[in-house]
N, C-alpha and C positions, 0 to 999 in steps of 0.2 A: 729464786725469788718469787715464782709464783706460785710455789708449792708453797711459800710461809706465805701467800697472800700480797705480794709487791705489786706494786702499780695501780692498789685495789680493785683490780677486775675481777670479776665475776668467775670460779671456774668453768662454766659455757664458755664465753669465750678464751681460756684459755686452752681448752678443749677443743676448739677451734683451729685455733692458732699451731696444736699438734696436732692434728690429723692431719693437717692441709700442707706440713714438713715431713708427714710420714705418706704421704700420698707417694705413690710410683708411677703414673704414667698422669699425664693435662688430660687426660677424661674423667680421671677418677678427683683431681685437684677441680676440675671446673662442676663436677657433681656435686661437691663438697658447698662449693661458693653460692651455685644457683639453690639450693635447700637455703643456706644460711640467708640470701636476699627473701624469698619467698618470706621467711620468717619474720624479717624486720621489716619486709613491707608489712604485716600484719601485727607487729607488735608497736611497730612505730604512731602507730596513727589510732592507739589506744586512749583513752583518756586519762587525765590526770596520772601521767606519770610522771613518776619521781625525775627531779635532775639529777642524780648520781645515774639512773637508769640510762636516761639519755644522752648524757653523757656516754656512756658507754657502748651506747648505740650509735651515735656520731663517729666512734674511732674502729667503730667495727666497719662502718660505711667507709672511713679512708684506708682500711684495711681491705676492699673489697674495690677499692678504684684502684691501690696497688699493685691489687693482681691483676689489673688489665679488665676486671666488668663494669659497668654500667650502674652505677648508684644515683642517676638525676631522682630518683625520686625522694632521695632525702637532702636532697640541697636545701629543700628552702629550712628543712629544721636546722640546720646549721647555722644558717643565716637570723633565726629568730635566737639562736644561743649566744651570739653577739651582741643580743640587748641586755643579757642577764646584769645582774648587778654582782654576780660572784664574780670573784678575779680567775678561780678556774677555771668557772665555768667558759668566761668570756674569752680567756686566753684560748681553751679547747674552740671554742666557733672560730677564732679569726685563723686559726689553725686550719682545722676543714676548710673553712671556705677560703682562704688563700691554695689548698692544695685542689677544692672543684672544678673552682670558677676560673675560667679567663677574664682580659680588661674588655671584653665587645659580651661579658655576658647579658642576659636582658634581667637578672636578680642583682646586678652591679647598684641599681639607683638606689636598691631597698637596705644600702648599707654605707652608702655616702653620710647620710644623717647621724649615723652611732659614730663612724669614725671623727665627723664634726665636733661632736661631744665629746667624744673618747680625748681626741687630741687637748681640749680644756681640763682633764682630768689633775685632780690633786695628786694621785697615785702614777708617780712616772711609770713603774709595771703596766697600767692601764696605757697609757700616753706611750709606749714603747710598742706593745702591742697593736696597736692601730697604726705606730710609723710602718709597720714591718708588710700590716694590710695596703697601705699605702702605696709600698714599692713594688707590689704585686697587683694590685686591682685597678686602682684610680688610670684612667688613659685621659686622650688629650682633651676630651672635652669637658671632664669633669678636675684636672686639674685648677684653672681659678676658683675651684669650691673650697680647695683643701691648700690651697699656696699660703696666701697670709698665716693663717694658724702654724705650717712649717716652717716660715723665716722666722717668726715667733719662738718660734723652738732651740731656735741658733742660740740664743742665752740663756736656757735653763740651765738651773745649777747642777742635774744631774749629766755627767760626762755622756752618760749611755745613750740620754735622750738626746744630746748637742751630735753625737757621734751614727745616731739614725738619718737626725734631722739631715744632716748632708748625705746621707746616701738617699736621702728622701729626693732630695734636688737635684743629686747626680742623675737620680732614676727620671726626673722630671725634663732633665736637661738631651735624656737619650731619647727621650719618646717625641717632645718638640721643646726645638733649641732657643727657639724667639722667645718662648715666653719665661726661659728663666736666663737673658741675657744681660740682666739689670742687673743680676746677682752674682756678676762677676767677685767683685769688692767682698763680697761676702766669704767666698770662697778665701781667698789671699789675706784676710784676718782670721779665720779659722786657722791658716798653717802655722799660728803663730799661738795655736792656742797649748793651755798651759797641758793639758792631758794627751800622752803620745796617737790614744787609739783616735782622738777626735782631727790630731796631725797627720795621722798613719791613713784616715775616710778619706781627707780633704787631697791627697795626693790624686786618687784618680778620675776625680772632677778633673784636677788641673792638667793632668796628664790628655784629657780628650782636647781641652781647649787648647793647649800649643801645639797638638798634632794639627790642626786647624789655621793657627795662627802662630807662629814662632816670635817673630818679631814683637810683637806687643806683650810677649814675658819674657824678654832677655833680662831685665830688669830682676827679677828674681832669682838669678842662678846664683848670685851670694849668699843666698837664703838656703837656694836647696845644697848648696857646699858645707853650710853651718848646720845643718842637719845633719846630714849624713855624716861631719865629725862626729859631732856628737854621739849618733849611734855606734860609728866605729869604735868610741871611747871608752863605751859600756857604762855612759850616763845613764839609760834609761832606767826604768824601773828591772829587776830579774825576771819578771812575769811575764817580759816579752820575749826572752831569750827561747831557740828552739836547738837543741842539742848542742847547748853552750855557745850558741852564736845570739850576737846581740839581733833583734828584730830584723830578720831574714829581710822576712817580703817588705820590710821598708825602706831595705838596704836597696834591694833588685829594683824594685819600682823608684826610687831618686835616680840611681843608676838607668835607670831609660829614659827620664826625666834631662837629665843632665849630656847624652846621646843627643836628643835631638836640640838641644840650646846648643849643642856645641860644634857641630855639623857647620863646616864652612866657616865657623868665626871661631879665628886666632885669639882676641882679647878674651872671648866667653870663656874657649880650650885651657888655656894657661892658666885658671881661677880653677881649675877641677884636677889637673897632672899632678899634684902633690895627695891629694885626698883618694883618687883612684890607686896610685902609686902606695898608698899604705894597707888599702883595702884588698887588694892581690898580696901584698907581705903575711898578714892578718889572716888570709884565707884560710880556713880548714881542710883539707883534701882530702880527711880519712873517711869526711861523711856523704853524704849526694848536697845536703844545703848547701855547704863550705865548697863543693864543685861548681853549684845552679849559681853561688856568688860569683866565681872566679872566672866562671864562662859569659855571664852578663858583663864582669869587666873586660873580657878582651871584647865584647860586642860594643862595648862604649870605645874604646880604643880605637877600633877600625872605624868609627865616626864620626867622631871632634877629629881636629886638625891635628896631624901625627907629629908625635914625639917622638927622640930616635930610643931612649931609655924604655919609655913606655913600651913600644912596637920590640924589643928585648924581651921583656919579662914577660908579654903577650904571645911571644913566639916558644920562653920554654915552658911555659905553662900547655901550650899545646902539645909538645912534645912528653909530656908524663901525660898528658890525656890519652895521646895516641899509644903509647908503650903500658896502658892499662890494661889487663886483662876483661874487665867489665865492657861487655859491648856498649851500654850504654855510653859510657865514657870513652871509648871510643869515634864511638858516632858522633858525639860531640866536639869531640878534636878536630875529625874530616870539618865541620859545616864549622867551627870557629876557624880555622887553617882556609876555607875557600870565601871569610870574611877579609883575611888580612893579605888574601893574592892580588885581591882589587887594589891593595894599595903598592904591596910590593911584589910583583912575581915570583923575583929566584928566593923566595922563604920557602918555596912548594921545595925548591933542589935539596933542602937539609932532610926533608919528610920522606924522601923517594920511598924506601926501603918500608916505612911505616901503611904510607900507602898501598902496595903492593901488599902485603900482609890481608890490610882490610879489604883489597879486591878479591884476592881469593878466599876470603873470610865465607864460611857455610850462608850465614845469618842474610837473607835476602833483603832486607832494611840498609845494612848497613852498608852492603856491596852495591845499591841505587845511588847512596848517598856519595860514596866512593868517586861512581862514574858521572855523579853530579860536579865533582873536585876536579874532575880528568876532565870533562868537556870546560872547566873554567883556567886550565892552564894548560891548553893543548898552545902548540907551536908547529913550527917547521919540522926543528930537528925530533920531534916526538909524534908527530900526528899517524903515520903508518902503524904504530905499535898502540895507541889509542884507539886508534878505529878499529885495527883489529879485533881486539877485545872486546869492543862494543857490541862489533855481531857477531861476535861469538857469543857475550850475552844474550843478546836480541834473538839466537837464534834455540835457544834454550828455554826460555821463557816463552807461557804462554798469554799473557796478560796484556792483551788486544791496545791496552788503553797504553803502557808504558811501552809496548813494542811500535806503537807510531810514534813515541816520543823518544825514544833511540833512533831510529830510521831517518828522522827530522833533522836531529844532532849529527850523525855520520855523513850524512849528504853536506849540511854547512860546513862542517868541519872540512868535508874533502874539496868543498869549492875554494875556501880562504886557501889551503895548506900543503896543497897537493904537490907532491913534489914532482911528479912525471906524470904525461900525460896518459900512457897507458897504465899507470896506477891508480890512475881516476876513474877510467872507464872502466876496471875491475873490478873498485870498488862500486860505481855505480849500480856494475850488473849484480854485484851481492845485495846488493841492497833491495833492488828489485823484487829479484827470485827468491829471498826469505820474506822480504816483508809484504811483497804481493799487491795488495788493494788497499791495504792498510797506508800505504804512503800516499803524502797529499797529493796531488792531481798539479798543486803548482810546482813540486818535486818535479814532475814530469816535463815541463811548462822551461821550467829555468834549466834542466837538465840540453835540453832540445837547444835553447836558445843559447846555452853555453855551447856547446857543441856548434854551432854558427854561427858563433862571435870569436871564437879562436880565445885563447889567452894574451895574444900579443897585440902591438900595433899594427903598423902599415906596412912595416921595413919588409926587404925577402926573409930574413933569419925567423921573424916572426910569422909569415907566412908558411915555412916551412914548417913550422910547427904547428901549424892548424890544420895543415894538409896530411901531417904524418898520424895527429889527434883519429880526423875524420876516417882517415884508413881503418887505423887500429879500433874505433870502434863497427865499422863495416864488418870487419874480419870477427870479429868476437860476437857482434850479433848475429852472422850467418852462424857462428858456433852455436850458440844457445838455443838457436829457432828448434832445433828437432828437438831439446826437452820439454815433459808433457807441464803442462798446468800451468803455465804461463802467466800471470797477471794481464787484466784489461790494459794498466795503464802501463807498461813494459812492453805491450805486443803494437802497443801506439805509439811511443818512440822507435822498437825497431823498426815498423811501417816507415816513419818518417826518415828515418837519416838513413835507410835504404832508398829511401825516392830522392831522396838531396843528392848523396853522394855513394851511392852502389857502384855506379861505372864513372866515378870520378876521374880514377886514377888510371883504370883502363885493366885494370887486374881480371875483374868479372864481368862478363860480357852482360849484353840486356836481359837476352833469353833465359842466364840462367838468373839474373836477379828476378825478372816477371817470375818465373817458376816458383820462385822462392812465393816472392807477392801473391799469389794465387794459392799456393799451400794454406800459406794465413789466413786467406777470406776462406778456404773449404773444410780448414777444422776448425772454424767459430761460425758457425752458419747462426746462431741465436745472437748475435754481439755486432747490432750493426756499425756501432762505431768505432771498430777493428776493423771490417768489412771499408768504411767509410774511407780510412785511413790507408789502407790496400790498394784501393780504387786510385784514390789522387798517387799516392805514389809512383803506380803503374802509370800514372798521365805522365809524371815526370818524368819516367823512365823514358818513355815512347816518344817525347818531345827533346826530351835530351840526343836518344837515338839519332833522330830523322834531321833535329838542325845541324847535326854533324858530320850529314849527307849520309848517312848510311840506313839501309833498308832495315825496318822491323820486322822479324823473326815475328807470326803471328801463331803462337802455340794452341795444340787445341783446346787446354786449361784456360787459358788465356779467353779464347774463344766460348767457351761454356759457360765461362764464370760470367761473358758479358753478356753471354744469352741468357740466363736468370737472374741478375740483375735488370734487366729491363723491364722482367715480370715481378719483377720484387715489389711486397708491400708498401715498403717503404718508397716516400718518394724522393727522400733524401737521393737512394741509394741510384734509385733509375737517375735522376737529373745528370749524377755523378757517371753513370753508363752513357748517358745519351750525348755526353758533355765528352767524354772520351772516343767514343764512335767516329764523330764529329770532329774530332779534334788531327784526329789521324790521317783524313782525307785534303788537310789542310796542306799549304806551301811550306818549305822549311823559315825563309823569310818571316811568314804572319807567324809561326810557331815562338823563331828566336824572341819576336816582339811582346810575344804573350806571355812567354814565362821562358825567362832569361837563365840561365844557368848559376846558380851560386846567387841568388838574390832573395834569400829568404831574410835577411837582416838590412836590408835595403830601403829608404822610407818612400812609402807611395806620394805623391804629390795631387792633390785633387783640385780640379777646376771647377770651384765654385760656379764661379760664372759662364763655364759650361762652354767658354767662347768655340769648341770644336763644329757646335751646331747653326754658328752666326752666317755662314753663308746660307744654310737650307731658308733660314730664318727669312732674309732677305729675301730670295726668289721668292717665298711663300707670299709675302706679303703684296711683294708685285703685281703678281697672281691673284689676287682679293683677298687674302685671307685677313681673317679680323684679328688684329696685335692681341698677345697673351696678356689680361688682367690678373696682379698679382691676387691672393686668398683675402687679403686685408679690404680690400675694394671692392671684392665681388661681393662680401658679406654687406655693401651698402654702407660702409662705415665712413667712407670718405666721399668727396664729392666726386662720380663719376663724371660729370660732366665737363671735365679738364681734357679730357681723351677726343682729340677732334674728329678719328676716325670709327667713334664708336657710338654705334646712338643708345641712348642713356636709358632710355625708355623703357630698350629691352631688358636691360637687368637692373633696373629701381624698383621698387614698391609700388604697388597701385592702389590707393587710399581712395578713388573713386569710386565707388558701387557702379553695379550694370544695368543698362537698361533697362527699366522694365518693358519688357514685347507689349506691343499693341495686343489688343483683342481684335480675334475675328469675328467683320460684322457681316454676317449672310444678309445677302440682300432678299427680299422681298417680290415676287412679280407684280407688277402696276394691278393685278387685280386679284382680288380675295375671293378665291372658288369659296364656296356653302362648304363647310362637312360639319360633323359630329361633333357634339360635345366630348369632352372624354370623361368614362363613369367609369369608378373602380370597379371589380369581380374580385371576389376570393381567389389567393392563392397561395398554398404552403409558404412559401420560398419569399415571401412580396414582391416579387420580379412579376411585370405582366408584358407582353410584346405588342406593342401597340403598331398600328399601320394608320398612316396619316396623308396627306395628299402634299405634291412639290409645293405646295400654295403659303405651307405655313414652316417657318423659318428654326433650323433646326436648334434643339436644347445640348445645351454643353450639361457637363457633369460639374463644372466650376462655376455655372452662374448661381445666382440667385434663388434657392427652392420657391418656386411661385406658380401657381397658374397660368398658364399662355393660350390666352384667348382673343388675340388678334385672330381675325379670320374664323373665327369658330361659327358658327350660328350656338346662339344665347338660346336652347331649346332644351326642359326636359323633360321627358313622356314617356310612352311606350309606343315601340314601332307600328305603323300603321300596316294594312294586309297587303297594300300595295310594298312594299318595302323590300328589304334584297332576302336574300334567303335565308333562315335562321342556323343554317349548316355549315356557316362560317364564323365562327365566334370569335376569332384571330385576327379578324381585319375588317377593312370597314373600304365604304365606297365614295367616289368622287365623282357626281352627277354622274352615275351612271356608270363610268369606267372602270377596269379590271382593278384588282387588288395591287397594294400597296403594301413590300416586306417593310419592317421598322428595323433598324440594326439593335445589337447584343446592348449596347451601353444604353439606347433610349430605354427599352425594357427596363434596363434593372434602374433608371433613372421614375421611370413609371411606379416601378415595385416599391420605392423609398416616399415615394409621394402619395401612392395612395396602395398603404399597406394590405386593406382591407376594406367591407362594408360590416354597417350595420348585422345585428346576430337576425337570425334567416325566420322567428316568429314573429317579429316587430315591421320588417320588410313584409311580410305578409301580409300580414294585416293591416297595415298601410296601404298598399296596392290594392286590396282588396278594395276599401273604399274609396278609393280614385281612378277606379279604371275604367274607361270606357269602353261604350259598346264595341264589338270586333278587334278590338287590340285583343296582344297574343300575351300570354302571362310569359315571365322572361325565366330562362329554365335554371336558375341558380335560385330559383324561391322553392324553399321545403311545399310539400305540398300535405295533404292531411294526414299522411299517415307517417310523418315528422321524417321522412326521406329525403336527400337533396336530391333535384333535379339537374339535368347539366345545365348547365348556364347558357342564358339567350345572350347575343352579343348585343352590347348597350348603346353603340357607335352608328348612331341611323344618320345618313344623310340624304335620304328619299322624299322627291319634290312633293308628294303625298303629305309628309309630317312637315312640309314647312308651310306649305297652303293651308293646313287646318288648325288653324288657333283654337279649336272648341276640345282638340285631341290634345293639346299644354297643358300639364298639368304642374302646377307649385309643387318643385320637389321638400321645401320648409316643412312644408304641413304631415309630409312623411316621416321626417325626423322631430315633430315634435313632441315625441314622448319620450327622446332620448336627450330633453334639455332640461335641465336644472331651474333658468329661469330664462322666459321668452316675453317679457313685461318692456326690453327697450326693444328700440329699432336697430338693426345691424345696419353697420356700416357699409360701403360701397366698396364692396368687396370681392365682388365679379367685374370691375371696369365697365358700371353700366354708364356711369356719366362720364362727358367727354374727357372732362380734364384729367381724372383718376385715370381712365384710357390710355391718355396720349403721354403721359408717365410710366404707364409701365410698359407703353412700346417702345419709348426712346431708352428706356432702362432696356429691354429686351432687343433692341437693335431694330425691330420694323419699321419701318418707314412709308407704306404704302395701305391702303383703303383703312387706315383709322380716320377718312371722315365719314364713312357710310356703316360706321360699326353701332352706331347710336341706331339710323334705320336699320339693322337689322336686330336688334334686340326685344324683348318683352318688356311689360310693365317695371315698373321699379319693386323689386323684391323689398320688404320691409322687414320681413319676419326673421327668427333664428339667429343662433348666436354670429360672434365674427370668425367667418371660414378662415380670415386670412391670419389673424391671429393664431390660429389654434391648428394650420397647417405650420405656420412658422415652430411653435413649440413642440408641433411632429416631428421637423428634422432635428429642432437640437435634440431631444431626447434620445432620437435613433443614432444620433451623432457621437453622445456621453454612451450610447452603448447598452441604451435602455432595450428592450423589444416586446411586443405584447403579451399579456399573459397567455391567450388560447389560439389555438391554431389558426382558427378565421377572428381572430378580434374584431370588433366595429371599432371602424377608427375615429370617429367623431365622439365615441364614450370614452376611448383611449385619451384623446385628444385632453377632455374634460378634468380630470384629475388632477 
């Protein structure tokens, strides 16, 4: 057909289409695909090309997402081919883009619009085409876009469209079930509608809703009875016949339909046994349809309420399934045959022969299915020869996933069924040593616990029999321990029902069962919870030993193993060493108490209330001890104060704040020696070490940055030649007496306060003209040949400079070319007037000679700006982290800014 030109494609791509069937290996088929993409990415995005073109470029793209590559980049032309006005064209886009897109794509919204429109369409081909987009694209959030327009649809006069429209709402109803739960009603007059295919949509809406809800459609099963005559009847139209059978899948689907209506109700049952009963007559059996009929009727049998005709005809219908040569129909027979044992057992006893057949059938499907039949009608009299064959299976197969699931079966099987106790424990240990690690861990679990729970009661007869159980499997695990590869969880029950009952019966003494126990732990040295289980065992043993007065045999395995145990990593393992060392030096008395002989199925009893420890209790408290508050009271939830011998205090909340501590106030001595003012000097660092005399009361680092000039003498000048000697720049004097250290914190408290001076040519020259005859130039003044000098000490208190007022000089008039504006009067701002004074000594704590601080002062200073201002915005600045810009800054120009 494409040689005359069919399909109208282009020969390019049908050129295509055979290379990429004549390819031989996926390099050369994906070489093939990635050329063809490169090409229609470059051809696609051409201008004005033709629709036929593109068209054809669209089915080359879904011909290129079928092979498994990557075409997003012609999606959106797809999605623009669904606005065409052609009916090909548009049918081809909804086409593509039903096969690109998923319903969470992000090009989904740009196609909700055309389907809106589409579904108003005159042309049901249009309006069909867009249902079809519908039950592929639209998800939950965009269905109210497109719902109305779909119930709308339920009555157009074209079948096809009525027959979308409900798969439209099925589709709507799978994705979310609320929002088309109105539309029940709708559904249940569809099944009445006049066209079979719109009959035949409407079945599997309703088939989800009774899977859901039964009861509220029992009401319809007359309906779906009158149906399915009818179809039986060969009323339908021929069109829907499939190898001379009237409409198959409409048959099968009433028939599952009519299964679950009839499932426990008798009145429902009895309205469908006449109509089933003709439809197995009617069956065909030469075809697989006329089979998939006659097997959904025995599945409807075995589920409505039995009939003994029906359960007949259901029984020899299974038997020509099973006497079929077709595997399939075979396989069929086993799982319809393991439907109708549930209801009758001895049906399985007509089949024997048949089954047996398909157990040893080649076909590994059918022999699962087989041993699916045998684990649902195993018994007493059969279960030894079932289980057999099971690991015989089980041990042939390698298939990880169905050999736990065999392993799982054989073990219940041999719990319920087991006819001797040592055909238990036989099979047990097969089951182990084929299936290894693959069996569940509570296989293990129940195995253990069965084993020390006996099968019987309390009587002797049944005791004898747990005792005989517990031997014969002792004896059979000392058999298996020397084969190699062992399973974790097989080497953990023999551990255990070796330390329960090894020297139960008195057959194997301690020493050789420990032997045994130590072999265990020294060929799994990586597996501590083997090791784990070895350990407690060996307790058991030793404690079993010595309560029953007889001496432990301490081997030197025994002994090695608990001597690296101790050193073990683990500390599981040492606890369990240390716990056993311990154990053994104990009396046989505290032993019997502690772990009692045959008491692993025994229920411990716990004391709550712990009363063992009520006498310590008592002496304690006698004694002082403060009574136990429970966790709920400690956390302050309830009222503590109900507790008379406990004070409350100590464990309440404390919503007080604390004191705040006093300050300490240095006292003052009754009289104010003379010294120094204090004058800044340049220093890298602004730390300067001041020496001051006991007279003036010391500066914390937490007061007030201020001035402290209680006791100072109010002098500034230059040192007279009587003065101390200028070789001490560090300290200063006190009428006359030896120096005075300052400590590390006043320093740097110095350094914050007076960072620096003035820059060293404006000091000069200031000096220059204020200084008097025989004063000494102070050796931190540059001198002419712009060199600094070392610095004179500034701190004179020589009776010299306070007797001569003509040597005072206005320090203002030095700094007045570093002010801005000097036009008002500054404030009192050295404490020259009393009251100012007596403020900032009670702020500073002194207390003594602020009244003679007025005589000793100078004129009242008028000039220059306010010091105390402009020290104040020294500290905050130095505070926020400011510092000056040059090494020696002047701090008074710093200040200014």
């Amino acid at each position: 057909m494409g040689s005359q030109g069919g399909f109208g494609q282009s020969k390019e791509f049908l050129e295509l289409v055979k290379s990429i069937g004549e390819s031989r290996s996926k390099a050369e088929e994906d070489r093939i695909v990635l050329h063809e993409i490169e090409t229609l990415k470059r051809r696609i995005t051409e201008p004005d090309i033709p629709k036929r073109k593109m068209k054809e470029y669209i089915i080359r793209l879904v011909y290129i997402e079928m092979l498994g590559h990557n075409a997003s980049f012609g999606y959106i032309h797809a999605v623009k081919m669904t606005h065409d006005d052609s009916l090909l064209l548009k049918r081809t886009g909804y086409l593509a883009v039903t096969l690109f897109l998923n319903e969470d794509h992000d090009l989904i919204i740009l196609i909700v619009n055309t389907i809106q429109k589409d579904l108003k369409s005159d042309n049901f081909l249009v309006v069909c085409a867009a249902l079809n987009a519908v039950c592929k694209l639209i998800n939950e959030e965009t269905i109210p876009a497109v719902l109305p327009q779909v119930v709308e649809l339920l009555c157009h006069p074209k079948e096809a469209v009525r027959k979308k429209a409900i798969m439209a709402l099925h589709r709507f109803y799978q994705r979310s079930p609320s929002v088309v739960t109105h539309l029940v009603t709708n559904f249940r007059k569809k099944l009445c509608d006049n066209d079979p295919g719109v009959m035949g949509a409407t079945l599997c809406p309703l088939f989800d809703l009774i899977l859901i809800d039964v009861n509220s459609h029992k009401d319809l099963v007359s309906s779906f009875v009158n149906i399915l005559k009818q179809v039986a009847e060969r009323r339908l139209p021929k069109s829907y016949d499939y190898h001379q059978t009237p409409a198959p899948f409409i048959q099968i689907k009433l028939l599952k339909i009519l299964a679950l209506l009839g499932n426990g109700d008798k009145q429902s049952s009895g309205q469908m046994y006449t109509i089933i009963g003709d439809i197995m007559r009617r069956s065909d059996t030469t075809t697989n349809i006329g089979n998939a009929i006659l097997y959904e009727c025995i599945c409807c049998v075995s589920s409505i309420h039995p009939n003994p005709k029906l359960f007949t005809a259901a029984a020899d219908a299974i038997a020509k399934l099973l006497k079929s040569d077709v595997h399939n129909l075979r396989y069929m027979g086993i799982d319809a045959l393991g439907r109708l044992i549930r209801i009758s057992p001895e049906i399985a006893e007509q089949h024997q022969l048949a089954v047996i057949d398909c157990l040893e059938d080649p076909d590994d499907t059918l022999k699962r299915k087989t041993f699916e039949l045998l684990y649902k009608m195993t018994k007493s009299s059969n279960v030894e020869v079932i289980v057999e064959r099971m690991i015989e299976y089980m041990i042939s197969i390698n298939d990880y996933h169905y050999k736990t699931e065999i392993a799982s079966r054989c073990v219940e099987l041999a719990e319920q069924y087991a006819p001797t106790n040592h055909w238990f424990i036989q099979t047990m240990n097969k089951v182990f040593q084929h299936a290894g690690d693959l069996v569940n861990p509570k296989v293990a679990h129940n195995l253990m616990r069965l084993i020390a729970e006996g099968f019987g009661d309390d009587d002797d007869d049944d005791d004898a029999e747990d005792t005989q159980l517990r031997s014969s499997a002792v004896e059979s695990y000392l058999r298996i321990m020397g084969e190699p590869k062992l399973a974790s969880t097989f080497l953990q029950v023999i551990c255990w029902v070796l330390g329960e009952y090894g020297i139960a019966d008195g057959k194997y003494s301690a020493s050789y069962i420990s032997g045994k126990l130590c072999d265990v732990a020294e060929t799994h040295p990586s597996d501590d919870t083997v090791k784990a289980y070895a350990v407690t065992a060996l307790m058991k043993v030793c404690s079993f030993e010595k309560a029953a007065g007889r001496k432990i045999d301490m081997l030197p395995e025994f002994q090695s193993l608990m001597e690296s145990l101790t050193a073990s990593h683990s500390t599981d393992l040492q606890q369990r060493a240390y716990e056993l060392q311990a154990f053994i030096t104990l009396d046989p008395d505290a032993i019997n108490n502690i772990m009692p002989f045959d008491a692993s199925c025994e229920e411990i009893e716990i004391d709550k209330s712990l009363s063992l420890v009520n006498g310590y209790i008592e002496k304690s408290l006698k004694d002082g001890a403060q009574p136990y508050i429970p966790e709920q009271e400690r956390s302050g939830s309830l009222n503590i104060n109900n507790f008379k011998t406990q004070d409350a205090s100590s464990h309440s909340l404390k919503f007080v704040a604390y004191e705040v501590p006093k300050p300490v106030i240095p006292r003052m001595p009754p009289k104010v020696l003379s010294s120094a003012e204090l004058v800044p000097e340049p220093d890298p660092f602004y730390q300067r070490e001041v020496h001051r005399s006991p007279s003036v009361g010391s500066i914390s680092d937490t007061q007030q940055l201020r001035l402290r000039l209680d006791g100072v003498q109010k002098k500034w000048g230059q040192p007279s030649t009587t003065g101390p000697s200028t070789s001490e720049p560090e300290s200063y004097l006190v009428n006359g007496s030896s120096e005075v250290e300052v400590s590390e914190e006043k320093q740097k408290l110095a350094g914050l306060l007076f960072g620096g001076i003035s820059s060293r040519g404006e000091k000069k020259q200031s000096q220059s003209g204020g200084q008097t005859k025989g004063s000494k130039v102070p050796r931190n003044v540059a001198d002419q040949t712009g060199q600094v000098k070392p610095g004179l000490d500034l701190l004179d208190s020589g009776s010299s400079v306070a007797s001569s007022s003509s040597s005072m000089v206005d320090p203002f008039k030095q700094l007045e070319g570093l002010l801005l504006d000097t036009s008002h009067k500054a404030p009192d701002f050295m404490c020259i007037n009393s009251d100012t004074c007596n403020q900032n000594q009670n702020h500073d704590g002194s207390s003594d000679g602020s009244s003679n601080l007025n005589n000793r002062v100078g004129p009242l200073i008028t000039k220059g700006p306010n010091l105390k201002e402009a020290l104040g915005k020294d500290a905050l600045v130095r505070q926020m982290g400011v510092t000056p810009t040059t090494q020696n800054p002047n701090l008074f120009k710093d200040l200014l800014r």
